[in-house]
N, C-alpha and C positions, 0 to 999 in steps of 0.2 A: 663472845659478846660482839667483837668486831664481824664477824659473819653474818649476826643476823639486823644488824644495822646497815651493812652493806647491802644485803637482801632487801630492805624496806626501801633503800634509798633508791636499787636499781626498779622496784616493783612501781612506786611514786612517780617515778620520771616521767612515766606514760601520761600520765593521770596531768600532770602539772605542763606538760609540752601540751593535752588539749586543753585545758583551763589557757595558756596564753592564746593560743589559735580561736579559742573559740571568744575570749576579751576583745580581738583584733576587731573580729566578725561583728559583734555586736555593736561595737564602734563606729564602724563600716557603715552595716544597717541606719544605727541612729541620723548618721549625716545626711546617709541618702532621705531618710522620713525631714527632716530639714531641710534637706534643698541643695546643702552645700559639698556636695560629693557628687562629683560628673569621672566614672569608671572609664570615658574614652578621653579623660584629661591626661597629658601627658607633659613632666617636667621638663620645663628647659634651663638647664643650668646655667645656662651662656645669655640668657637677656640681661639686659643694662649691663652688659659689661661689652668691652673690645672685642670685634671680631677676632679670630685666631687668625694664624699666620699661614699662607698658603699661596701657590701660584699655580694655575691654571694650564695648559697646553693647549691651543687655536682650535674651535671647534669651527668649520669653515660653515657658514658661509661668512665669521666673525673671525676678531680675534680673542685669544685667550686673555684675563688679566691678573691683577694677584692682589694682594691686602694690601699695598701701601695707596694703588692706584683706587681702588676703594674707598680706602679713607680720606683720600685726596679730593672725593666729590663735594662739592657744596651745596648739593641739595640731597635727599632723600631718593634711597636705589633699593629697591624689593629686588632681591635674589631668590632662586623659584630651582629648586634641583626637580628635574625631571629627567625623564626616559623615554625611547621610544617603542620599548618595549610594553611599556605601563597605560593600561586602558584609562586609570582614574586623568593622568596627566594629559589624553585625547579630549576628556570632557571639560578642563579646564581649560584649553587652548583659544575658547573663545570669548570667557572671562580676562585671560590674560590681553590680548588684543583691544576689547574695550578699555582695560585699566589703562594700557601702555601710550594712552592720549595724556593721561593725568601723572604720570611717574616714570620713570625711569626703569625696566626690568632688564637687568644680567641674569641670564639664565647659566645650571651648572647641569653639563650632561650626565648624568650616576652611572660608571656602570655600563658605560653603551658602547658600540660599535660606530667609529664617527659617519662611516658610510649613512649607516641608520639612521643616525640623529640629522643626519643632513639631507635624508628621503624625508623623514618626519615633519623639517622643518618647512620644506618645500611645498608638500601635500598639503599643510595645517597653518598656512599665515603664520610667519617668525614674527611672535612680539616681541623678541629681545634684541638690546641694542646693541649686547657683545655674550657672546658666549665662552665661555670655558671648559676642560674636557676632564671629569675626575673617573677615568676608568677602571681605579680598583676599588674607590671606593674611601680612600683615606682623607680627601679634604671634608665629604660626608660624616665619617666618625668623627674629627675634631670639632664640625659642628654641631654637632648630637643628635643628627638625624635618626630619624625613625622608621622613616621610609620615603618613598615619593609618588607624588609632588608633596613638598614640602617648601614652605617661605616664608622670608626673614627678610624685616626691612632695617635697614640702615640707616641711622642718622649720618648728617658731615661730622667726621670725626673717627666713623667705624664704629659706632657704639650700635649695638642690635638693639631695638625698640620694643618689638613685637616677631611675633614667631604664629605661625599657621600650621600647624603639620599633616593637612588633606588638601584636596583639591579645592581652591577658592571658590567663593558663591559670592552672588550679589550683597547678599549677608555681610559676608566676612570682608568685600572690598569698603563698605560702606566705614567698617570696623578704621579698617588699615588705612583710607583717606582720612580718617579724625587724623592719625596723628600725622597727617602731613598739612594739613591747612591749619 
């Protein structure tokens, strides 16, 4: 009796792991026919709360800084992790430049080579006012990065506001000056 009970139970499994899979999907579906499902949305678990804890190393032609000095500012600081490896962060370079008349940008190098970052910087108008060097990549994970360019504005106090995870557009600055005015 237990044999062929266990038998129904292993043959169902199938059957009932696509019945959830396929609830998910429909779900999905529906929001998207709604409106309120955007597929290249991506969570940030770390808005409205404290930036994480982190210190930087000098990326030249700046200096490096770290989370207290951050939270020390009194006005509002967009942080902007970029590469000079990364095409998207070439197209943003000149977004960033017109912003950096209206706000404050510390930029975080991901990932790079400082030589690089400092031809990069050179080549392409440095809108940042200090830079810092994350070359393996771990002040990146504590922030939840995604990838780069990716940015994160900062109130006084280190509290993250808003989060960007692509290359800025006229769009998305318009977004990120609401919440500073």
């Amino acid at each position: 009796m237990q044999d062929i009970t266990r038998r129904r139970l292993l043959w169902s499994l199938p059957f009932a792991t696509a019945a959830v899979a396929g609830g998910g999907f429909l779900a999905m579906l529906s929001r998207l026919r709604k409106g309120n499902f955007d597929p290249r949305e991506i969570n940030t678990p770390i808005l409205n709360k404290p930036i994480p804890s982190f210190t930087l190393a000098d990326q030249p032609p700046s200096t490096g800084f770290n989370q207290q000095e951050l939270q020390q500012q009194t006005k509002p600081v967009l942080i902007n992790f970029f590469a000079s490896w990364c095409i998207p962060c070439l197209t943003e370079m000149g977004v960033l430049q017109q912003l950096s008349s209206h706000i404050a940008i510390w930029g975080i190098a991901y990932k790079d080579k400082p030589d690089a970052v400092a031809g990069f910087l050179q080549r392409n108008s440095n809108p940042y006012r200090r830079i810092g060097q994350d070359p393996d990549g771990s002040v990146g994970i504590d922030w939840g990065l995604s990838g780069v360019p990716e940015s994160f504005l900062i109130m006084p106090g280190g509290i993250i506001k808003w989060h960007y995870p692509k290359p800025l557009t006229a769009t998305s600055t318009k977004t990120l000056l609401s919440f500073v005015q």
